[in-house]
N, C-alpha and C positions, 0 to 999 in steps of 0.2 A: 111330543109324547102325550102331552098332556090334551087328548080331544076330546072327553067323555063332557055328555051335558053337562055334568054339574059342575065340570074345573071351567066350562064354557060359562056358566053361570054366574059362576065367582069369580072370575074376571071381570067380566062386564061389571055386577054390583060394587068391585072393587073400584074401575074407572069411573064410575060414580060417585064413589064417595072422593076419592081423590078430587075431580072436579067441583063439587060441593064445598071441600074442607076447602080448599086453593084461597080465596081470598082472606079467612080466617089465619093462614098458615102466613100466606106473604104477611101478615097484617102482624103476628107474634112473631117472625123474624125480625121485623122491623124496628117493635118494640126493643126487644132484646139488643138490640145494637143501639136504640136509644134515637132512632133516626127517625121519629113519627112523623112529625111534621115540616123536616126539613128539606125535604126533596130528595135531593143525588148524596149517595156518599161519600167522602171524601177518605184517602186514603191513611191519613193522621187518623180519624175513628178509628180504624178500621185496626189499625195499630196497637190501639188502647187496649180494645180487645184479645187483638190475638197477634202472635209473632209475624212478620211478612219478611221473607226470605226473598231478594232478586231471584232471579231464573239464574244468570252469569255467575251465582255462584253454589247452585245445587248441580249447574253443567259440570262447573270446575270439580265440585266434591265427588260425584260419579268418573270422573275420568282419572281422576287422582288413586283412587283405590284399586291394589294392586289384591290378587289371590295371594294369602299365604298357603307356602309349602309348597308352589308351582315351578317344583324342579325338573330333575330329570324321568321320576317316577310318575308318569301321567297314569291315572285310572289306577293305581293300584293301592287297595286299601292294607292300613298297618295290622298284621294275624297274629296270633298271640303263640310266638314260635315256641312257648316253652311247653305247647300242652302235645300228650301223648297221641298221637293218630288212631293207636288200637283203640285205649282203654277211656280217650276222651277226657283226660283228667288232667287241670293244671296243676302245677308244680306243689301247690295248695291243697288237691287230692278234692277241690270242685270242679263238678261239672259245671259245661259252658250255660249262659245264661237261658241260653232259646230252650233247651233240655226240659220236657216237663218232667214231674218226678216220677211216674211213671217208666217213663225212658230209663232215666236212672237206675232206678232201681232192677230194671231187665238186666241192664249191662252189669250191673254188677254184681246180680245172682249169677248172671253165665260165668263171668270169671271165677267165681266161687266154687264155681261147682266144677271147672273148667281147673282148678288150682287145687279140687281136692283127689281128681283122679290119679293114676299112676297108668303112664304109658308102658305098658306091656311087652316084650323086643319079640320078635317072631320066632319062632323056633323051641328048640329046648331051652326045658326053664332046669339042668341040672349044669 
């Protein structure tokens, strides 16, 4: 995506300086592990520093964990059955969250206005 001269540009000055900083950077890694002049490191340092987890047992830990709630209901999310279909309102007389208030507020002029009319029957009115 990115092929205009100057993301071209700035890659390359980027590879750059990556290359430049490089022995600087192995050189403060080094420090910080405390390993400057001692050659190889050993995995006790390594320890010191930071937690080392075998493999055989981040396997085990991944195979071990099960899905909860992986019944008979594959794919279907829980709907909040107490709200009204028409008028969208839970038992609470709130609207659903995704609703902006605008929405809101539409729906419930209609009904307003909808609940103050009188349906009229056809025919004679005596």
């Amino acid at each position: 995506m990115a092929k205009s001269l100057r993301s071209k540009w700035k890659r390359k000055m980027r590879a750059d300086k990556r290359k430049k900083n490089a022995p600087k950077e192995l050189a403060r890694l080094k420090a910080t592990l405390g390993q400057e002049g001692k050659g190889e490191i050993t995995m006790k340092d390594v320890a010191e520093i930071a937690t080392v987890v075998p493999a055989k047992k981040l396997k085990e830990k991944a195979v071990d964990v099960d899905m909860v709630g992986e019944d008979d209901d594959m794919g279907q999310m829980e709907m909040d059955s107490k709200r009204n279909k028409k008028t969208l309102l839970n038992e609470h007389g709130q609207y659903p969250v995704w609703m902006s208030q605008r929405q809101a507020k539409k729906i419930k002029s209609k009904r307003k206005a909808s609940k103050g009319k009188q349906k009229t029957k056809k025919g004679v009115a005596w």
